[in-house]
C-alpha positions as CSV (number, residue, x, y, z in Angstrom):
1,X,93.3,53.4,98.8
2,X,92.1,53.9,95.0
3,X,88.7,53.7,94.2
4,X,87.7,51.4,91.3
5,X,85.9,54.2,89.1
6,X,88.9,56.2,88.6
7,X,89.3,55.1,85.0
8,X,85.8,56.2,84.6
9,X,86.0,59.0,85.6
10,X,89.3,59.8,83.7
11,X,87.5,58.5,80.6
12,X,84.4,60.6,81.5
13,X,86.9,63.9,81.6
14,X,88.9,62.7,78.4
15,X,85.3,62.3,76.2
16,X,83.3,64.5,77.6
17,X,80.4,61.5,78.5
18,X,79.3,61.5,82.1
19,X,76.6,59.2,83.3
20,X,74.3,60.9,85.7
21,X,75.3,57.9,88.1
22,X,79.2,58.6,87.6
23,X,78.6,62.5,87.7
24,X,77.0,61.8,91.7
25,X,80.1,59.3,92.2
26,X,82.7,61.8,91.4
27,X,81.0,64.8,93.5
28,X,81.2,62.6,96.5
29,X,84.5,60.5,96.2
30,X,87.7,62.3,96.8
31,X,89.9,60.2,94.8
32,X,87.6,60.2,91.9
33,X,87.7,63.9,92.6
34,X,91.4,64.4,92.0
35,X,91.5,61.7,89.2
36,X,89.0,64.0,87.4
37,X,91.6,66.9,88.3
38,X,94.6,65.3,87.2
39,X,92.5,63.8,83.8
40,X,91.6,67.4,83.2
41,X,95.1,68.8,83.3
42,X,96.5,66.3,80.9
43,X,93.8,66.9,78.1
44,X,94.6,70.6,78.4
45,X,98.5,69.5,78.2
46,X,98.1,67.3,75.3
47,X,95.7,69.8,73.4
48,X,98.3,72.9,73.5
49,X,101.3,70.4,72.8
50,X,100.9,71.2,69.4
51,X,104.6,71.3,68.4
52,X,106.6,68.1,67.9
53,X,110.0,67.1,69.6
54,X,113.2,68.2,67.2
55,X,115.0,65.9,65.7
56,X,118.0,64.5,67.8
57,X,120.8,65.5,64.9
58,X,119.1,69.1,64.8
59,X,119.7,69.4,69.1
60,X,123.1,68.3,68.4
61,X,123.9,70.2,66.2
62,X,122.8,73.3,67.8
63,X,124.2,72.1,71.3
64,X,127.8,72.3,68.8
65,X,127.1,75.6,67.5
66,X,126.3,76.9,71.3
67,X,129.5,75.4,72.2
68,X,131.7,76.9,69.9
69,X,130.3,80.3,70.1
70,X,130.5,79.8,73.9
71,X,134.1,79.0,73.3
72,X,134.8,81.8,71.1
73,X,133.5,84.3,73.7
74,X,135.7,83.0,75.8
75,X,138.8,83.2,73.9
76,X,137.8,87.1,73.3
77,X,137.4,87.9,77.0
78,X,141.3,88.5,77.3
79,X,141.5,90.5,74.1
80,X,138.5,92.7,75.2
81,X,139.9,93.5,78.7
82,X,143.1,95.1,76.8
83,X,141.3,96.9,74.8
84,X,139.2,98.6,77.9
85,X,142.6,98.9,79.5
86,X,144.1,100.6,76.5
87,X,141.3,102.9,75.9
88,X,141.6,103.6,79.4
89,X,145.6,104.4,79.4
90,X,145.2,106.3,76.6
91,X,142.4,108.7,78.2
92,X,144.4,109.0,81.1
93,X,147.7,109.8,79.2
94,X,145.7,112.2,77.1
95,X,144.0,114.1,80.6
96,X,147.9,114.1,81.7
97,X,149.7,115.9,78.4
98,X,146.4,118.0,78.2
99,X,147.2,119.5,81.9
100,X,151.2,119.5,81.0
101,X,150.5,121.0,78.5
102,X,148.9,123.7,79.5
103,X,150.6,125.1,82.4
104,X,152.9,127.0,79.7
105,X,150.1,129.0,78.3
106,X,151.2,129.8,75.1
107,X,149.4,129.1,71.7
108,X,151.8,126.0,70.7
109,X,150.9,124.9,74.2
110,X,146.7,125.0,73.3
111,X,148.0,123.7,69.3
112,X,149.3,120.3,71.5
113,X,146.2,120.2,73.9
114,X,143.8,120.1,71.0
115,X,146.3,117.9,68.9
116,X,145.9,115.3,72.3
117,X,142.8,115.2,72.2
118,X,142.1,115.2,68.4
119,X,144.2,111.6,68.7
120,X,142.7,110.6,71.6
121,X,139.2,110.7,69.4
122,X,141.0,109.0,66.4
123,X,141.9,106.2,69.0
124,X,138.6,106.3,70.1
125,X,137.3,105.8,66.6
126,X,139.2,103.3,65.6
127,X,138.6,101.1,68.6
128,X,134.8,101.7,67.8
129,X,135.9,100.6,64.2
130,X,137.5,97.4,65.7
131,X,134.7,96.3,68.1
132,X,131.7,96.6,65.2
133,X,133.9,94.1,63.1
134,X,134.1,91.6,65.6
């Protein structure tokens, strides 16, 4: 069922002009009551829809641009994987010589532990180097 002073009422809530006769209508009717509701919330829409749709050639093109760089990111997953895994060898083969190392004692021995560890921070670098390129 619709009651036939729903338009009024809409227009009443669009303009702001309520008769005293429609004002006692719409506080007893429930339809009128939620076409005031509904009325309401669509003025209050279309007042803070201030910004106008983009132009279909600018979506596409950024929908393109998304794509690609999506695509991109993809294609560098493999390559940043072996890097992780290399940095990771390389720590571990520099814990291993550093403890091989070592167990001799001697000063040559302590030379080679820092020497281990001075390339394991030059690889370290240079992957840093590598990654702020990308």
């Amino acid at each position: 069922m619709s009651c036939e002073r729903e338009r009024e009422v809409a227009a009443a809530v669009r303009t702001g002009e309520w008769t005293e006769e429609l004002r006692g209508h719409w506080a007893g009717c429930e339809e009128c009551g939620e076409a005031a509701l509904v009325a309401e919330f669509l003025c209050e829409a279309a007042a803070t829809a201030d910004r106008q749709a983009p132009e279909a050639g600018l979506v596409w093109f950024k929908s393109q641009l998304r794509a690609r760089r999506e695509a991109a990111a993809r294609a560098a997953r493999p390559l940043e994987m072996a890097e992780r895994a290399a940095a990771v060898v390389a720590v571990i083969c520099g814990v291993v010589a550093a403890a091989w190392l070592s167990r001799t004692g001697t000063l040559a021995a302590m030379v080679g532990v820092a020497a281990v560890f001075l390339m394991g921070a030059a690889a370290g670098g240079a992957l840093l180097v590598a990654r702020s390129r990308k």
